[in-house]
Each structure stands twice: as structure tokens, then as C-alpha cells.
Backbone as CSV, one residue per row, in Angstrom:
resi,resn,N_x,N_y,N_z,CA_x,CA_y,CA_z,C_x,C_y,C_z
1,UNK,-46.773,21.956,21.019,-47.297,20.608,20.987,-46.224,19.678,20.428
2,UNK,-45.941,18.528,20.905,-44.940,17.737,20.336,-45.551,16.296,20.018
3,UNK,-44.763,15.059,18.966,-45.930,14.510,18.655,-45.139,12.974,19.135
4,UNK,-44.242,13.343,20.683,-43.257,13.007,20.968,-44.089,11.599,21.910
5,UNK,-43.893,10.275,21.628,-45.325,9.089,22.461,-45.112,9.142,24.087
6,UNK,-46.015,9.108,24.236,-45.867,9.107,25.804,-45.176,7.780,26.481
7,UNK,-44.383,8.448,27.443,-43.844,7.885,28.973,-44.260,6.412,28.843
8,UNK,-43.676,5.610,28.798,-44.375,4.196,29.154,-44.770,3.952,30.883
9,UNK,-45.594,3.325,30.849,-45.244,2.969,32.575,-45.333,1.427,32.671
10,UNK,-45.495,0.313,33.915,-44.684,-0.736,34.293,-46.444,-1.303,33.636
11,UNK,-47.521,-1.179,33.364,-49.070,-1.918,33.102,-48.573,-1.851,31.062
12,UNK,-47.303,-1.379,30.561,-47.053,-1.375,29.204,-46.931,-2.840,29.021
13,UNK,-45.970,-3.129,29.850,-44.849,-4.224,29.923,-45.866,-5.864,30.214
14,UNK,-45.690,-6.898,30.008,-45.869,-8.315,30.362,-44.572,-9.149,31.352
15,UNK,-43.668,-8.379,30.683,-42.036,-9.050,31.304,-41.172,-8.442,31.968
16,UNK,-40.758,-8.524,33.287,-39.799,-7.637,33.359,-38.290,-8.163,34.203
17,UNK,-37.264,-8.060,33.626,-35.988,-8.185,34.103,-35.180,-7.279,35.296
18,UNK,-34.479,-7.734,36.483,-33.996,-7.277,37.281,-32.684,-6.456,36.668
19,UNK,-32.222,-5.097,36.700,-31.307,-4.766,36.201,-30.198,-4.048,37.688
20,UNK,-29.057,-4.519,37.674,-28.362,-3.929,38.681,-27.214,-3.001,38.258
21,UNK,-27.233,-1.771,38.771,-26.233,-0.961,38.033,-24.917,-1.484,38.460
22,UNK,-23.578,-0.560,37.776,-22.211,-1.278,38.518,-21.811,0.242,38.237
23,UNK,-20.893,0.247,39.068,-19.813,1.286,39.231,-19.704,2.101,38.208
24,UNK,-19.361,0.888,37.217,-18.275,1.908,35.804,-19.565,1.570,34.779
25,UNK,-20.531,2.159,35.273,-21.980,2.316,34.472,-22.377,4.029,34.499
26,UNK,-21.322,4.315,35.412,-21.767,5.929,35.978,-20.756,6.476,34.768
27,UNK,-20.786,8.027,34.503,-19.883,8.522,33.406,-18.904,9.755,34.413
28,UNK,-18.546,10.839,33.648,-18.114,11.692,34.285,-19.094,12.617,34.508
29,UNK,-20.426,12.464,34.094,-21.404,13.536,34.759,-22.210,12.866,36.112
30,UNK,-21.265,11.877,36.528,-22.303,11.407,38.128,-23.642,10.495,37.767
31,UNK,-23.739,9.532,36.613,-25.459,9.152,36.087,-24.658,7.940,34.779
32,UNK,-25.623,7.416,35.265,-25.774,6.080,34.055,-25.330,6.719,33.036
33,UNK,-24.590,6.138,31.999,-24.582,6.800,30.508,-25.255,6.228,29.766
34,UNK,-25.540,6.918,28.647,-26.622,6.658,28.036,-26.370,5.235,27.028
35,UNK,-25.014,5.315,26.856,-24.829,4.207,25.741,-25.009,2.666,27.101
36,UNK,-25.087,2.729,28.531,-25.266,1.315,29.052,-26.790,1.174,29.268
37,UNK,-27.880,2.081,28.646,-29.238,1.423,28.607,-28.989,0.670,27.410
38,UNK,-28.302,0.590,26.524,-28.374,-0.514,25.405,-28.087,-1.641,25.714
39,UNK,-27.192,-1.871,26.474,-26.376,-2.620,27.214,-27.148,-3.477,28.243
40,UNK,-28.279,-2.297,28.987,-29.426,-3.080,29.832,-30.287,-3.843,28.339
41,UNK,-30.681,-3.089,27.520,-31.950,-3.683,26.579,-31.056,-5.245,26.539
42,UNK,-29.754,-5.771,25.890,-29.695,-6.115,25.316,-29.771,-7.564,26.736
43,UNK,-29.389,-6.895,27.505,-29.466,-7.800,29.187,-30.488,-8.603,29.093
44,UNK,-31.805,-7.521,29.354,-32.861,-8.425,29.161,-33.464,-9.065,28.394
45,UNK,-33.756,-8.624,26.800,-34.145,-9.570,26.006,-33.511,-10.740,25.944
46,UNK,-31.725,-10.798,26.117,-31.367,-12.129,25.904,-31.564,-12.902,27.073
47,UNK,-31.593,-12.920,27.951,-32.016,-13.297,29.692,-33.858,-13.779,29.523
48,UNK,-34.140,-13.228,29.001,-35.912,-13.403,28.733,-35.464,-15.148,27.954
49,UNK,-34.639,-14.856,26.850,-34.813,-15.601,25.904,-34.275,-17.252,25.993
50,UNK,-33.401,-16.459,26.934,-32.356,-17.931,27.775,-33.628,-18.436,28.374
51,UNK,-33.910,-17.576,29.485,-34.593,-18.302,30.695,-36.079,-19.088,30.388
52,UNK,-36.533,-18.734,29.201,-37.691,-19.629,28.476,-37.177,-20.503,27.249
53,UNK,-35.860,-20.988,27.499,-35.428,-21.970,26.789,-35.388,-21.560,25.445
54,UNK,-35.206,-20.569,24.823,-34.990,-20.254,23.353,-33.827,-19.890,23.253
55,UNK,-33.323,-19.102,23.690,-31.667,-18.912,23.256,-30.895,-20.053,23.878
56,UNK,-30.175,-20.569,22.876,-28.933,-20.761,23.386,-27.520,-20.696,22.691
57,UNK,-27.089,-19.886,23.503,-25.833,-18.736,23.289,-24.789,-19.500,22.581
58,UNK,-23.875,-20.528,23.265,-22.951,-21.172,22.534,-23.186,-22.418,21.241
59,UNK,-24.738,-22.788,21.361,-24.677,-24.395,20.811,-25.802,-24.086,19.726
60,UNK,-26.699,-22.980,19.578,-27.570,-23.026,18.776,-27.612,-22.840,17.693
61,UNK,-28.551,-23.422,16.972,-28.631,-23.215,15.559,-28.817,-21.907,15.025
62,UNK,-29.976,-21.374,15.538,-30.275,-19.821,15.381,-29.637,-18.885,16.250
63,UNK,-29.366,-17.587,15.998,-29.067,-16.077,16.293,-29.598,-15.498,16.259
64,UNK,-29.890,-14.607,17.130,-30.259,-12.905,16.698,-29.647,-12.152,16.506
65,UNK,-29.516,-11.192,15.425,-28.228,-10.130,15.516,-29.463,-8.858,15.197
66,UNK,-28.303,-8.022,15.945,-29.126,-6.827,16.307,-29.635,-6.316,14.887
67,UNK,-30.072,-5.438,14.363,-30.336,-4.825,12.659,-30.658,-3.125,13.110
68,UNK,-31.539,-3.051,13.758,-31.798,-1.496,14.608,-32.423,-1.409,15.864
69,UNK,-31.748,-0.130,16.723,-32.134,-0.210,18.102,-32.470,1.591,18.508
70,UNK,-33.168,1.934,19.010,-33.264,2.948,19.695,-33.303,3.501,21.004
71,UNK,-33.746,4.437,21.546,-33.743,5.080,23.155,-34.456,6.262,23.156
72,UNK,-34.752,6.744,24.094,-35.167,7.669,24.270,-35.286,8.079,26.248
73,UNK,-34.323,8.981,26.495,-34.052,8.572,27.962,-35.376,9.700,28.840
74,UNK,-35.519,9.488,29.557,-36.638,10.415,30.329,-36.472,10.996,31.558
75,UNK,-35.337,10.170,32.492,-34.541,11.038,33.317,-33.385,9.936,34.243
76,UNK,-32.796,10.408,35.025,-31.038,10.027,34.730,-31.445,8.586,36.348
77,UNK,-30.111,8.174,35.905,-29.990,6.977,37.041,-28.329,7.085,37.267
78,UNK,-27.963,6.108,38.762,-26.336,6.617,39.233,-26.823,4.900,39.504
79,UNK,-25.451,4.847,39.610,-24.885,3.390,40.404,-25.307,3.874,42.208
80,UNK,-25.757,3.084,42.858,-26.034,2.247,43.058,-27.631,1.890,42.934
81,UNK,-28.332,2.055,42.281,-29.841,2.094,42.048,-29.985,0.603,41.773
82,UNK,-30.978,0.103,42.015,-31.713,-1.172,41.252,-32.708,-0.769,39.903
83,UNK,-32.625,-1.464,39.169,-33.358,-1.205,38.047,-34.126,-2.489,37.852
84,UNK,-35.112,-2.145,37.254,-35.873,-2.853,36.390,-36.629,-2.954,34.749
85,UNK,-35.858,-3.970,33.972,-36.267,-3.969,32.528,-37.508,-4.045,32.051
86,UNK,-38.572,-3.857,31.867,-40.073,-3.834,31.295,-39.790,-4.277,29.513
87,UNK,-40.219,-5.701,29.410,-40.188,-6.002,27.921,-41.400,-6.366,27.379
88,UNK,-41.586,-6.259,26.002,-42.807,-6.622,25.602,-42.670,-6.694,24.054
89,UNK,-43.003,-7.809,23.086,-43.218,-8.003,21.674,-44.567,-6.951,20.910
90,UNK,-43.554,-6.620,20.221,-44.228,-5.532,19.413,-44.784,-6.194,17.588
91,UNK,-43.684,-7.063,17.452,-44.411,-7.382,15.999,-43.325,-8.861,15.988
92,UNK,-43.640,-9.556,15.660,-42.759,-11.010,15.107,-43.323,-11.118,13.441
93,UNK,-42.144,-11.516,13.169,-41.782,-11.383,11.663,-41.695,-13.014,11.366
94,UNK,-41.225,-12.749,9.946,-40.912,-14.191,9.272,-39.421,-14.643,10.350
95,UNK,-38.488,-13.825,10.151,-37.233,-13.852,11.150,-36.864,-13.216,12.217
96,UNK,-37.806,-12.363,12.195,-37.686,-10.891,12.987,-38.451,-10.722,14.196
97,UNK,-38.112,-9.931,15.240,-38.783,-9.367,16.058,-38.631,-8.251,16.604
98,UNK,-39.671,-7.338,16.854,-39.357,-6.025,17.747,-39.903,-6.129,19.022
99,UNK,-38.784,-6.255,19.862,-38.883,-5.964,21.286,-38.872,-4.461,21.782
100,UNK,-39.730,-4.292,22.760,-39.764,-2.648,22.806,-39.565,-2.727,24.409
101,UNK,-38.968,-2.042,25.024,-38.430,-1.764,26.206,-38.328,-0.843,27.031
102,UNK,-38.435,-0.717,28.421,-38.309,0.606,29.538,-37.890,0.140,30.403
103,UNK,-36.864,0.950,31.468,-35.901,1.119,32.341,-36.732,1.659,33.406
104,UNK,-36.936,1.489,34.698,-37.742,1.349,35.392,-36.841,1.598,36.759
105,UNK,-36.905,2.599,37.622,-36.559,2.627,38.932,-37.085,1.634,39.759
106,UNK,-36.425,0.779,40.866,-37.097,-0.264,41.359,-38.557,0.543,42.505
107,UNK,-39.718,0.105,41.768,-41.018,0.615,42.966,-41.248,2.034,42.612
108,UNK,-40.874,1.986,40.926,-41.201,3.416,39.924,-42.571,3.108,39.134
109,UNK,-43.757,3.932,39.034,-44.411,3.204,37.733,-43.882,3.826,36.340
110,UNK,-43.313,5.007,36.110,-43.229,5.569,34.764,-41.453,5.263,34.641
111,UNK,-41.271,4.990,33.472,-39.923,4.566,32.857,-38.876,5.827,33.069
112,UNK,-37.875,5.330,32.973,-36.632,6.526,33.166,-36.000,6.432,31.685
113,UNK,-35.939,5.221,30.729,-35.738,5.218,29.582,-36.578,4.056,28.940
114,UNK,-37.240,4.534,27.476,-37.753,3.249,26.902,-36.868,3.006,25.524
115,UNK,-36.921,2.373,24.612,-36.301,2.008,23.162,-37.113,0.802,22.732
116,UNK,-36.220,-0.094,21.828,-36.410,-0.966,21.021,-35.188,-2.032,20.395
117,UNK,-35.617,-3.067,19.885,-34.442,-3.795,19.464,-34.957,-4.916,18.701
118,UNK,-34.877,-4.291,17.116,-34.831,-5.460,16.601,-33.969,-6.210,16.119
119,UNK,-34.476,-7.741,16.189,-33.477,-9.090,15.799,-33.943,-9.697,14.414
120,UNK,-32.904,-9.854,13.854,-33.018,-10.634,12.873,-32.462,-12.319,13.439
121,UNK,-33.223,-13.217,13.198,-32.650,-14.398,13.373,-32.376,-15.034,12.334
122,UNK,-31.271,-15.199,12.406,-30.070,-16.275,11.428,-29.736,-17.598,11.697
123,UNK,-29.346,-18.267,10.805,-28.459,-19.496,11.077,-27.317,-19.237,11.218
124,UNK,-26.477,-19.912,12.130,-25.415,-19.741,12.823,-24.017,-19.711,12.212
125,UNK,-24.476,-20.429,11.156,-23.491,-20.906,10.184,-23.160,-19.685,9.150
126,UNK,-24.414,-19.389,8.252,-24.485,-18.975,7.298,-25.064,-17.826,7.149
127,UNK,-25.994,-17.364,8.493,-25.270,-16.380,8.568,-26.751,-15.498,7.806
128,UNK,-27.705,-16.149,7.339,-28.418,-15.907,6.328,-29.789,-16.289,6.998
129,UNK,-30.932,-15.326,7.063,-32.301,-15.397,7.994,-32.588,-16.801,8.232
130,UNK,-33.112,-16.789,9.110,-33.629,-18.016,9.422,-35.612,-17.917,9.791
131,UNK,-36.396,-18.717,9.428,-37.848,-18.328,9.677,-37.927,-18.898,11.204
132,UNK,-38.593,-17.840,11.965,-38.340,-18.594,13.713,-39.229,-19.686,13.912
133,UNK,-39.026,-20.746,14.376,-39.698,-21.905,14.998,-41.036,-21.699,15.487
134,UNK,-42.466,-22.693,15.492,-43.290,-22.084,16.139,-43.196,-22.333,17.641
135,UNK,-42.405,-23.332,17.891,-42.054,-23.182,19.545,-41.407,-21.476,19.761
136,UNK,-40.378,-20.993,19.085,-40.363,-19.525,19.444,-41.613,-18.722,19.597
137,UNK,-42.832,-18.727,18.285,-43.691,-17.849,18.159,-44.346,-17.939,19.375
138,UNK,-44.732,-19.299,19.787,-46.015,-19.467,20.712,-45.085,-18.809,22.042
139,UNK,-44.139,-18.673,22.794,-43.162,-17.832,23.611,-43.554,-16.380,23.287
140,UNK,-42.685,-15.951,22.672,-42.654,-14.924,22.122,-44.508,-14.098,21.919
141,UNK,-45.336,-14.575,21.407,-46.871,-14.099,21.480,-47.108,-13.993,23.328
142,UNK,-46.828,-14.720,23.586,-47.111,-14.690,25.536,-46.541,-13.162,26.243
143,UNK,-45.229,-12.418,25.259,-44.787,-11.650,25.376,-45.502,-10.163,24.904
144,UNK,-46.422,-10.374,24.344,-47.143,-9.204,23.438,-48.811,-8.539,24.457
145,UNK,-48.276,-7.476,24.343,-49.600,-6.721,25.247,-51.190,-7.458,24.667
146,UNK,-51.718,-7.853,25.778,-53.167,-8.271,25.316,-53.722,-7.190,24.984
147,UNK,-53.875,-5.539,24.865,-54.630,-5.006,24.236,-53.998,-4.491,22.953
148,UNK,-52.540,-5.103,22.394,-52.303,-4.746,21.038,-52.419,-5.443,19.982
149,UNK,-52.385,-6.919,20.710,-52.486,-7.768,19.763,-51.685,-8.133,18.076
150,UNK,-50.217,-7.348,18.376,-49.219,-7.831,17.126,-49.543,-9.335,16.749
């Protein structure tokens, strides 16, 4: 018996991002490596965050910087596949948020990898938390499974 959470599938998710593999995403075993699903997580949350007007990358006041991230892979992907990111808010904090995530074959329902990624948001300057805006929260809640209710 293992007490290992089950498989996510695509009815987890509220959000999901187009992910396209590239070439030098493959390793020397023929398959995605494992360190470029971080690389996807980090794709889509910030792409989520752009495209609903909350991030902005060069001019903003606030940041997110990563603090901890995980994975857990469930089975392999090669270049040339289409992917798809499955995102969803797990808890929003005073500064913080956990985004939780799965990697998705395009026209797959169960994930090929899921993880997590939380952000601390800072001021840009200093570098030092910042409490998120409620224009972020009310975003960000739109992002959270209606039957978990973080």
C-alpha cells in the first residue's frame, strides 16, 4: 500500500497553458528531462499571470521568487509532443501562493507529471515580502478548485 496521492487528471485543473516541447528538451535517454517540467511549471504560472494582467516582468513593483517547488513525474514525454499545463491555486497567503500543477499530453485526461510552486511576492526593490493586492486575490481565487475552496 503506498500513501503516494493520486494521478491528477485535466477536471483537477481550472487553467490550463499550451506547452510546446523543443528539441533540446529531449536528454540522452530519448524523453523530456525531468529538470524541463520545472521549466514548463514555471512557463505557465508566469504566462497565467501576465495574461490576466498581474505580472509584469520588467516594470513592476512586485515579484515572485520561487521559495519551494516539487514534481513528481508519472510517465515520460519526447519532443515533438504538444503539451498541456493544468494550473490551479492551492492556498494564497499574506505574500504567498501555492500553485499546484500537471503536464498533460495534448487530448490526455490523466497527467504525465504534477508538482507545485510556491511564490513569495516581494518588492522589487527591497527585496522584502510584499502583502498581494486584492486585485491579485480576487484573480488568483478564480484560480482555486470550487470543491476545495483554499
Amino acid at each position: 500500500m503506498t500513501d503516494r496521492p493520486a494521478r491528477p487528471v485535466r477536471a483537477d485543473f481550472p487553467v490550463f497553458e499550451p506547452i510546446e516541447t523543443r528539441w533540446a528538451d529531449n536528454d540522452a535517454y530519448g524523453h523530456v528531462n525531468n529538470v524541463v517540467f520545472y521549466a514548463f511549471f514555471d512557463t505557465a504560472v508566469n504566462r497565467c499571470l501576465a495574461r490576466a494582467g498581474l505580472l509584469d516582468i520588467s516594470g513592476g513593483e512586485t515579484i515572485g521568487l520561487v521559495v519551494e517547488t516539487g514534481c513528481r513525474y508519472h510517465a515520460s514525454a519526447a519532443f515533438p509532443e504538444a503539451l498541456e499545463a493544468g494550473l490551479r491555486v492551492a492556498r494564497i497567503g499574506t505574500s504567498s501562493v501555492r500553485y499546484e500543477l500537471a503536464i498533460f499530453r495534448a487530448g490526455e485526461d490523466a497527467a504525465i507529471a504534477d508538482g507545485f510552486f510556491i511564490h513569495v511576492y516581494v518588492d522589487r526593490d527591497t527585496r522584502r515580502p510584499a502583502p498581494l493586492p486584492e486585485h491579485w486575490r480576487a484573480v488568483l481565487a478564480q484560480w482555486i478548485p470550487a470543491e476545495s475552496g483554499a
